[in-house]
C-alpha positions as CSV (number, residue, x, y, z in Angstrom):
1,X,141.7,-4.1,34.0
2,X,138.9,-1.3,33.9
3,X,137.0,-3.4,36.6
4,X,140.0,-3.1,38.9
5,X,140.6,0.3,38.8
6,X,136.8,1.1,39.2
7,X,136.8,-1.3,42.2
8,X,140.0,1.1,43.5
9,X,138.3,4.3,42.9
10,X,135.3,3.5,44.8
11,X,137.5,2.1,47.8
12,X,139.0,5.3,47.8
13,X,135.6,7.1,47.4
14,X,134.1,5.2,50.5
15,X,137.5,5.3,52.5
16,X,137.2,8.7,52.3
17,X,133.6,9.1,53.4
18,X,134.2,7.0,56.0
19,X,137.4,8.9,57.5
20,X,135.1,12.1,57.3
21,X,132.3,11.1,59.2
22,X,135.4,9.8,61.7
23,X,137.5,13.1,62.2
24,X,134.4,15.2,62.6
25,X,132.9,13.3,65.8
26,X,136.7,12.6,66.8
27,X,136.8,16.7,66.8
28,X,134.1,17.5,69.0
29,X,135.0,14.6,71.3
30,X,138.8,16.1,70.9
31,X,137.6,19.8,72.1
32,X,136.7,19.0,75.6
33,X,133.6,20.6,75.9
34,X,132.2,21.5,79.2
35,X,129.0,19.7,79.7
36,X,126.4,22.3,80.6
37,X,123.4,19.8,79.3
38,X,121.8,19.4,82.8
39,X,118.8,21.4,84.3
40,X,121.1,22.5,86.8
41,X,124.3,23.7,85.0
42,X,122.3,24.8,81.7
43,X,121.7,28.4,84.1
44,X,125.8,28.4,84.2
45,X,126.0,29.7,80.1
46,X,126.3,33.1,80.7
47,X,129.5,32.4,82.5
48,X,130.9,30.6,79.8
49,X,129.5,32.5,76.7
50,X,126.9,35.4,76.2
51,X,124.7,35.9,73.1
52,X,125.8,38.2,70.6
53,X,123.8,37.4,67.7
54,X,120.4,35.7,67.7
55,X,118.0,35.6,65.3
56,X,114.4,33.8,65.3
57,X,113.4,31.3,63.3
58,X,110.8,31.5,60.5
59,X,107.5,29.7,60.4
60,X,107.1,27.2,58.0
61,X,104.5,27.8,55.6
62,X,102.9,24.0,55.3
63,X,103.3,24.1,59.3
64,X,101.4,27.5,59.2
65,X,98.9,26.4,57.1
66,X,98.3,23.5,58.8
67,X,97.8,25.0,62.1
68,X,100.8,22.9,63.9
69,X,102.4,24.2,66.9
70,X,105.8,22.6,68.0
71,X,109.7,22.5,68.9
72,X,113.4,21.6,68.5
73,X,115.0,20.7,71.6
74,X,118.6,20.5,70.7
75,X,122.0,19.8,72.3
76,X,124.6,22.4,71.2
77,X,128.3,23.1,71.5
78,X,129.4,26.4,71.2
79,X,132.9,26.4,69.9
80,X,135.9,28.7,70.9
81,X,134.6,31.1,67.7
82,X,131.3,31.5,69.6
83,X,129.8,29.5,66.6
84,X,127.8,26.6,67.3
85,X,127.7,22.9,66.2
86,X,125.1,20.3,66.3
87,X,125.6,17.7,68.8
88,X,122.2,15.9,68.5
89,X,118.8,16.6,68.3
90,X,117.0,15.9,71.8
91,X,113.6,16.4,70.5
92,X,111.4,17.3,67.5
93,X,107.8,17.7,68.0
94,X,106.2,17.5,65.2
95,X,109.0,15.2,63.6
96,X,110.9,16.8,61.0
97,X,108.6,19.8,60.8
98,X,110.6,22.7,62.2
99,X,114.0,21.2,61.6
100,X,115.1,22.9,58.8
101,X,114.0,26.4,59.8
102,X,115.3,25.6,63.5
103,X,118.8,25.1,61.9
104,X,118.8,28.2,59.5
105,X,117.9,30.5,62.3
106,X,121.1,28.8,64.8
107,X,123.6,29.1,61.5
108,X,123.5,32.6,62.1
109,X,123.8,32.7,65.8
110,X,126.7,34.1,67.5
111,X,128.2,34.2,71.5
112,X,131.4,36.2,72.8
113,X,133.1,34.4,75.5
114,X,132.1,36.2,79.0
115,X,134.5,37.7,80.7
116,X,135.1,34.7,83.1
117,X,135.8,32.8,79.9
118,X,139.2,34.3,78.8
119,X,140.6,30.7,77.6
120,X,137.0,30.8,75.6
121,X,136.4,27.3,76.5
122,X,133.8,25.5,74.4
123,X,130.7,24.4,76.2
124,X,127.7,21.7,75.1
125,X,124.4,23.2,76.4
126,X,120.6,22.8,75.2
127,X,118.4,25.1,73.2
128,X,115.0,25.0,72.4
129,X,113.2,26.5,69.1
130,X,109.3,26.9,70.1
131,X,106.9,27.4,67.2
132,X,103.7,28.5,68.9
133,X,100.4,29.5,66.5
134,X,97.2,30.8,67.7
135,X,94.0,28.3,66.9
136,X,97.1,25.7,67.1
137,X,95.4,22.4,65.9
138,X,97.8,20.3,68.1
139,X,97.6,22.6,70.9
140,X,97.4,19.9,73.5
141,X,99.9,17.5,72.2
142,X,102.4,20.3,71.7
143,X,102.0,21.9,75.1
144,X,103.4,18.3,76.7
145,X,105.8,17.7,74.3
146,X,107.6,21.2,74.4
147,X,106.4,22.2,77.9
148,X,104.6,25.2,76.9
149,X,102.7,24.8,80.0
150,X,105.4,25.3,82.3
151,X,106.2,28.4,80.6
């Protein structure tokens, strides 16, 4: 008997993950974002939504210390609240190393809707965190992976 009803708890347990993970990707497919992902319509934003709020990101220490330059190329969507959510993460040069500061800095980001946006539609559209240090040991590598050149 005790093996049966911890067999039932844990298929409720892992049912529930499971529906979780579900209802959150069924959400953002459900909220008909307008794809602004490409070069050409990411310059379309400030139709949609204009920043309220930004705030920069800090510089890891160990990444400091290290001397690493890098980036977080992301994929967005900001919602009808003007908060964001995470769609994926495009790129991450070093991997992993700006990450968790690149996410702390966007939880506290912020849009209105422009005033073309009345209906405050929610739009996907790409950001990129650039962590740039002078004497940058990976200077090379990091200007092609985050296109520091270009800028």
């Amino acid at each position: 008997m005790n093996k049966t009803v911890i067999l039932s708890v844990l298929c409720i347990l892992l049912g529930a993950c499971t529906s979780t993970d579900t209802s959150q990707t069924a959400s953002l497919e459900q909220a008909k974002y307008i794809d602004l992902t490409s070069d050409s319509k990411n310059k379309l934003l400030a139709q949609y939504w204009v920043s309220k709020k930004r705030v920069e990101p800090l510089y890891p220490i160990d990444a400091a210390k290290s001397q690493l330059s890098g980036c977080v190329d992301l994929v967005v969507g900001i919602n009808s609240d003007g908060t964001w959510r995470l769609h994926k993460v495009k790129k991450s040069y070093p991997q992993g190393v700006f990450d968790k500061p690149t996410f702390a800095a966007l939880s506290k980001w912020r849009w209105k809707a422009a005033a073309n946006n009345v209906e405050k539609q929610p739009v996907l559209t790409t950001i990129q965190m650039d962590f740039m240090i002078q004497g940058s040991k990976n200077k090379n590598e990091a200007d092609t992976q985050c296109g520091f050149a270009n800028t």
